[in-house]
C-alpha positions as CSV (number, residue, x, y, z in Angstrom):
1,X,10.9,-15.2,-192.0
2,X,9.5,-18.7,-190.6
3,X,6.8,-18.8,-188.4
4,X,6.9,-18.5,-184.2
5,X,6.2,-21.5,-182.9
6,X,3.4,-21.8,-179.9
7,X,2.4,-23.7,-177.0
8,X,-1.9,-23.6,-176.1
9,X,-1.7,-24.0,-172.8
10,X,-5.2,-24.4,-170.4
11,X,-5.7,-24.3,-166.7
12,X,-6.8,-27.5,-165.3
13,X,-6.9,-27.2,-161.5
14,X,-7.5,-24.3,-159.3
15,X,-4.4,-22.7,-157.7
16,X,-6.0,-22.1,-154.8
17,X,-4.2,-23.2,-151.9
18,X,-0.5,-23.7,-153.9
19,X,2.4,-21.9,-153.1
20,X,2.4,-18.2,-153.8
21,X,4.7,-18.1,-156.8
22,X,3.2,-21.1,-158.1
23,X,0.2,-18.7,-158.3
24,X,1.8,-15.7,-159.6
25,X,3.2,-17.7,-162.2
26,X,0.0,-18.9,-163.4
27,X,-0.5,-15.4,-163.7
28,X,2.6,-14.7,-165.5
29,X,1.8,-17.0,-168.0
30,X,-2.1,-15.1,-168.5
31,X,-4.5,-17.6,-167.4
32,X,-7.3,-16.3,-164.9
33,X,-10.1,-18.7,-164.5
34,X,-10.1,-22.5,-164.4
35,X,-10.7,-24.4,-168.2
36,X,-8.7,-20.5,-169.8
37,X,-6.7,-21.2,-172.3
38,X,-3.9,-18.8,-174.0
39,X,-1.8,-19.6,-177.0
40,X,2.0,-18.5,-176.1
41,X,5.3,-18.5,-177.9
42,X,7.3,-21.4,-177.9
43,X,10.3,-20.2,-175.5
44,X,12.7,-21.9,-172.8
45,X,11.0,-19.1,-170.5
46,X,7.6,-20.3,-171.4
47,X,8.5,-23.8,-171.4
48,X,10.3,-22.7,-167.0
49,X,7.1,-21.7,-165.7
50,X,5.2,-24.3,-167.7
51,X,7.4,-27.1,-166.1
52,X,6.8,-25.4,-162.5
53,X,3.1,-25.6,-162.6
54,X,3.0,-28.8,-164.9
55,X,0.1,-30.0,-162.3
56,X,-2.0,-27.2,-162.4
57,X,-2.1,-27.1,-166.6
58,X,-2.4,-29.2,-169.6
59,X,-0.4,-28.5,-173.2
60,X,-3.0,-28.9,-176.1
């Protein structure tokens, strides 16, 4: 069995003041504070609600 792959992902700007489902899905993907990071599997969900708040994270 190969290895999952993963994404680190790390919260760059504060959602205050975004949409509300922009925020919720900041907290769907785990992060909490600003500069959190979380290490996530590699899936087209992930990659969704990535794309959605691309300017509120960065991919390491």
């Amino acid at each position: 069995m190969s290895e999952k792959k993963t994404l680190t992902v790390k919260l760059v700007r504060s959602p205050i003041g975004c949409r509300a489902d922009h925020r919720a899905t900041v907290v769907g993907l785990g992060l909490r504070k600003l500069n959190s990071t979380k290490t996530l599997e590699d899936t087209p969900a992930v990659r969704g609600m990535i794309n959605k708040i691309a300017y509120l994270v960065q991919v390491l």
